[in-house]
C-alpha positions as CSV (number, residue, x, y, z in Angstrom):
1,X,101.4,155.8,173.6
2,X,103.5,157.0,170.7
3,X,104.5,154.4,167.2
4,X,108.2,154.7,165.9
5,X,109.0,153.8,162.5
6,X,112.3,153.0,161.1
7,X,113.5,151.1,159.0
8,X,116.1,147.8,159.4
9,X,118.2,145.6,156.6
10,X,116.3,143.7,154.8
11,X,115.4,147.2,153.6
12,X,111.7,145.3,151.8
13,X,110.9,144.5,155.7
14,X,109.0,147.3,157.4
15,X,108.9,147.2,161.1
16,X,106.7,149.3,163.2
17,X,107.7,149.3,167.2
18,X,104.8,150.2,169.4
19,X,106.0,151.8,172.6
20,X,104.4,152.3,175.9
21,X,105.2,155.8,177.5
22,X,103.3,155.0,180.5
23,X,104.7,152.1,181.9
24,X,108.1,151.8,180.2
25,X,109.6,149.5,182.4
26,X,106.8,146.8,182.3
27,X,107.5,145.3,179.0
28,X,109.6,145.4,175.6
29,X,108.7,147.1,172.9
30,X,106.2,144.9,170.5
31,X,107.4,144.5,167.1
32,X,105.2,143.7,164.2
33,X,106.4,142.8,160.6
34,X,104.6,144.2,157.6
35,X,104.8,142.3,154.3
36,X,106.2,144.3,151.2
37,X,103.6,145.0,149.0
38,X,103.8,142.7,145.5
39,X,105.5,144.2,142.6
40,X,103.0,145.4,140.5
41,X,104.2,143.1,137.3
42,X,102.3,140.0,139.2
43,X,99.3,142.3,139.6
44,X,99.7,142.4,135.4
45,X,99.9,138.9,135.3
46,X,97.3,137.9,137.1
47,X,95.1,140.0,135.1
48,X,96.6,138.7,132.1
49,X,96.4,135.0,133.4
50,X,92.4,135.9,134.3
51,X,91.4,137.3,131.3
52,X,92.8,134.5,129.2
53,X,90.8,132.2,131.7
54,X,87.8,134.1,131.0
55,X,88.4,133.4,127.1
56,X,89.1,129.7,127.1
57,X,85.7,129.6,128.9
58,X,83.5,131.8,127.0
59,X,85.6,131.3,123.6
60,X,85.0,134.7,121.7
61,X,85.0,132.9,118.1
62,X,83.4,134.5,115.4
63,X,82.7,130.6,114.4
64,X,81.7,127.5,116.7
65,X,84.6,125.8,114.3
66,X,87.4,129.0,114.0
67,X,90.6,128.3,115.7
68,X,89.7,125.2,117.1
69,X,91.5,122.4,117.0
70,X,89.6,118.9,116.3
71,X,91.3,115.0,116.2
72,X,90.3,112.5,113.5
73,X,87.7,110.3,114.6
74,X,89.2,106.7,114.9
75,X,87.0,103.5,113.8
76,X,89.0,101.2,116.6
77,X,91.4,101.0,118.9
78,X,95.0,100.9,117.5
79,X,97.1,102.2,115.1
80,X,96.2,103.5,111.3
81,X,97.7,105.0,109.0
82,X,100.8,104.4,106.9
83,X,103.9,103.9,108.4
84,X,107.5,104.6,107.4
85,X,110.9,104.0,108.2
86,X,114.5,103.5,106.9
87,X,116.5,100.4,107.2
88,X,119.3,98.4,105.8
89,X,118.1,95.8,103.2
90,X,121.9,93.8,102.8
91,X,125.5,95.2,103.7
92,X,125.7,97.4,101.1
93,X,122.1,98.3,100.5
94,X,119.6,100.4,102.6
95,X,115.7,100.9,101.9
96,X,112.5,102.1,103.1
97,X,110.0,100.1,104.6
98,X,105.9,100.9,104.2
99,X,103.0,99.5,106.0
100,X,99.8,100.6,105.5
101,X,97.6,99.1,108.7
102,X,94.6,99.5,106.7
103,X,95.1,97.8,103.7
104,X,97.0,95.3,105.7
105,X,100.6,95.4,103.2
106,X,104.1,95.5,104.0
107,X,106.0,97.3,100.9
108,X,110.0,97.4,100.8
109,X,111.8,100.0,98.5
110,X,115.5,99.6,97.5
111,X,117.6,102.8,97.2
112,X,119.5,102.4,94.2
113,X,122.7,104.9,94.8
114,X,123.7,104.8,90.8
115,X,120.4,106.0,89.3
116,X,119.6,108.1,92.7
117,X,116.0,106.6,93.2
118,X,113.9,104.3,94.7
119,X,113.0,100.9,93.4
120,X,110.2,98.4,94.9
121,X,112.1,95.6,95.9
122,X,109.2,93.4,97.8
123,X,105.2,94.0,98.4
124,X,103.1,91.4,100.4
125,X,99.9,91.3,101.9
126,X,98.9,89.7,105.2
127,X,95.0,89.8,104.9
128,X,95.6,86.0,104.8
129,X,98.6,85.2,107.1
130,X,96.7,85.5,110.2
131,X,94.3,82.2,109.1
132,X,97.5,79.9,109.3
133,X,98.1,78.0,112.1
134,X,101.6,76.1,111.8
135,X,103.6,77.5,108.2
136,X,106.8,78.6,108.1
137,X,109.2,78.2,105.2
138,X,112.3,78.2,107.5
139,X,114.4,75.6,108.7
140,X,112.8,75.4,112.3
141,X,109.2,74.8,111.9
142,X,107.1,76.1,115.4
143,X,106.5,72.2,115.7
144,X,110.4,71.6,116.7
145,X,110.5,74.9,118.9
146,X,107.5,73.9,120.9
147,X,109.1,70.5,121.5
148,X,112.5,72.1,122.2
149,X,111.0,74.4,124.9
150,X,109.5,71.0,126.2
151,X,112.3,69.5,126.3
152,X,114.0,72.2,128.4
153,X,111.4,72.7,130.5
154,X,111.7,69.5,131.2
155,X,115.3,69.1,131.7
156,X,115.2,72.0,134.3
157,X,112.6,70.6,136.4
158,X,114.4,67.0,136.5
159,X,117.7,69.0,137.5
160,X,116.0,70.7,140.5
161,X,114.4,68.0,141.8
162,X,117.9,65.9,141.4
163,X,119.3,68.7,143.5
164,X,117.1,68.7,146.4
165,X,118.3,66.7,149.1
């Protein structure tokens, strides 16, 4: 029994042809298909990739604290903080708007494009607001929209049942 190596397109694919001298005529030549070896840059990564592993795990900081990263504690659920953003205050007139979740204010500052600066146009607290049941300073108190969605409801359901036969 004698192997013959040679080599066939694609040229990565090795095949190795086992021949029978013996008995030629019994069977076909087995073939068997090697696997290329990997390229030696994924050896290098996966070392790499390993030994960073192994770091993350053992953490080689001179410090329990050094070049870690650690989030604020939060008192409750929710957002806190300050928060700001840009928006128009008229046609003509555009501002920044501030609320501090903590303190519980809404502040409004007017950009003023003559002098170039900022001006506080409106501050408020709302500390309070959350106590009152039924104000509103507008024309449509919540009195007149809760009867107006009533009224609608209302209307709808004596449609549909007009409609069924």
């Amino acid at each position: 029994m004698s192997v013959a190596r040679f080599m066939t397109p694609p040229p990565a694919v090795e095949v190795t042809a086992i021949v029978d001298h013996e008995h030629p005529s019994d069977s076909p030549p087995i073939e068997r298909l090697r696997r290329p070896r990997p390229h030696p840059v994924f050896w290098i990564i996966a070392v790499a990739l390993a030994i960073i592993a192994v770091e993350q795990v053992l953490r080689w900081d001179s410090s329990s604290l050094e070049g870690r990263v650690l989030a604020q504690p939060v008192a409750s659920g929710g957002a806190r903080g300050v928060f700001a953003f840009s928006g128009q205050l008229s046609k003509n007139t555009y501002g920044v708007y501030m609320v501090d979740v903590d303190a519980m204010t809404i502040s409004v500052y007017e950009f003023n494009q003559q002098k170039n600066c900022l001006r506080l146009a409106a501050a408020r607290t709302w500390r309070y607001d959350r106590y009152l049941e039924n104000y509103n300073i507008c024309d449509l108190p919540p009195d007149t929209v809760e009867r107006m969605i009533e009224d609608q409801r209302r209307y709808r359901l004596e449609s549909s049942e007009s409609q069924m036969p």
